[in-house]
N, C-alpha and C positions, 0 to 999 in steps of 0.2 A: 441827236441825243447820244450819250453815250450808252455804251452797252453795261450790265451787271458784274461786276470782277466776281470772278468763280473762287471756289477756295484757294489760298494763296498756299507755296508749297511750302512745309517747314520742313526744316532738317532733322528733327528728330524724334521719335517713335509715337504716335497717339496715345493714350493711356487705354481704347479700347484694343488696340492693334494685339494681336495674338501671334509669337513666332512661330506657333507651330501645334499641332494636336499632340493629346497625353500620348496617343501611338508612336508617334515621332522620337518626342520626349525618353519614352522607355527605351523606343532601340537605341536614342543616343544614347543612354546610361549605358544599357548593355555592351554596344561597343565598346564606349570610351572605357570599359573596365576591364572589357574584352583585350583591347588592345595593352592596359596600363601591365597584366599581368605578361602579357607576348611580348613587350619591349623590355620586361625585368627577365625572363627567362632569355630574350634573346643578348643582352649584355652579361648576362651572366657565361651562356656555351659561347662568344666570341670573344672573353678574354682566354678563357679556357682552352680555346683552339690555337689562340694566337702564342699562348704560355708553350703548348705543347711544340707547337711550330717551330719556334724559337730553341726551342730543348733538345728537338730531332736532329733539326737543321743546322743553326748557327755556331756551335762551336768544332766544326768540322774543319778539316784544313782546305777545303778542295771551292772551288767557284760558288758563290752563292745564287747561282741561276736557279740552281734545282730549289730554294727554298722561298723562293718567289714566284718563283711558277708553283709550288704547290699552294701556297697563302693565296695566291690568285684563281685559282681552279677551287680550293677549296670555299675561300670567300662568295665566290658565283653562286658554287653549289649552298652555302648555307641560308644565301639570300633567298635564290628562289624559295628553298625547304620555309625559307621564314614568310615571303609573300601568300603561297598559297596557306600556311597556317593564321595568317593575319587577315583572307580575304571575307571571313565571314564577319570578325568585327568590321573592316571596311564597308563591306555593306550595311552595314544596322547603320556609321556613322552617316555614310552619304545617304540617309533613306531619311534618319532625326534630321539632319541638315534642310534635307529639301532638295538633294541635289539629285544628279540623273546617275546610274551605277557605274555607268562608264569611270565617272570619277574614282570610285574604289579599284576598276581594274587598271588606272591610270596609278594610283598612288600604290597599288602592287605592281608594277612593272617599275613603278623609281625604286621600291625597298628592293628590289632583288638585285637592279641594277648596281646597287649599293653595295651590297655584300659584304663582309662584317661591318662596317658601321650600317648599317640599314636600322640601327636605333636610331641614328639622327633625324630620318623623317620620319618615324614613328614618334618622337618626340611632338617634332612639327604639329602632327596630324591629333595628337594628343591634347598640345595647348590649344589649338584651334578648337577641342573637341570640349575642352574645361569653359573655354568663352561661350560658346553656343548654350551648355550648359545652363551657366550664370543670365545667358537672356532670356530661358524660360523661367526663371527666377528659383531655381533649388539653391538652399541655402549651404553653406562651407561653413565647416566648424573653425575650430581654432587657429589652425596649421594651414584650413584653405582644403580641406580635402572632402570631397562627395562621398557620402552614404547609401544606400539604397531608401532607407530609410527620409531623407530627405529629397529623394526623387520622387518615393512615393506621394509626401507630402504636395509636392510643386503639380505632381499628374493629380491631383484629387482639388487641389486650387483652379489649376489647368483648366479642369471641365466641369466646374460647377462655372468658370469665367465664359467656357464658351458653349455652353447650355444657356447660360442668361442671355446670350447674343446671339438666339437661333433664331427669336422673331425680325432681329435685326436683317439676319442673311438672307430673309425669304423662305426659311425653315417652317 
């Protein structure tokens, strides 16, 4: 006789499936908004530093070692200054994720590594952070942009979804 085929695997999400708790959910908000203000301040002091560089440095008549070497010592220093101001949204994101915190002090050691651009993987870590977003299901307005106000909505969906699914869990 043949045996019973178990559930066969689909590729795509259950409809009871849940990505995550409203806890999750909020620190991913907090970060992700965390971080969208630290990447706008952080592009904003690294054209500012690069103008200024450029202004000290470059129209001097003399070898332009000295102004590379500063842009590079300075670029270091602005990174780190920006990883450890970024590590607390990091962690709220890697926590809404689901992931282990290593990963926030992984993606604070590429931003510092970076140094003025170190928006670029804040960016990265941003859109990744708007996708996750979008699978708890908070809604975007017009433009595409998250409100608190529509996270609150999604946490208060959230857990009335996974309140009705506590008999389910063994709750």
């Amino acid at each position: 006789m043949s045996e019973p085929l178990g559930q066969p695997h689909v590729p795509y999400p259950r409809p009871n499936s849940s990505p995550g708790t409203p806890e999750q959910l909020e620190s991913l908000a907090i970060g992700y908004f965390g971080l969208v203000w630290i990447s706008f301040v952080n592009l904003s002091l690294a054209t500012f530093g690069l103008m200024l560089a450029f202004d000290a440095f470059w129209d001097r008549k003399t070898d332009h070692s000295s102004f590379f070497f500063f842009c590079g010592a300075t670029g270091l220093l602005f990174g780190i200054v920006m990883a450890v101001v970024s590590i607390n949204s990091l962690n709220r994101i890697a926590f809404g994720s689901g992931q282990h915190y290593s990963r926030a002090i992984g993606n604070g050691i590429v931003i510092a590594l970076c140094g003025f651009i170190s928006v670029v993987p804040m960016l990265a870590i941003i859109t990744l952070g708007f996708y996750r977003l979008r699978r708890f299901g908070v809604r975007t307005n017009l433009v595409g942009h998250f409100t608190m106000k529509n996270v609150r909505e999604a946490m208060v969906k959230l857990s009335a979804r996974t309140e009705g699914m506590g008999d389910l869990r063994g709750e």
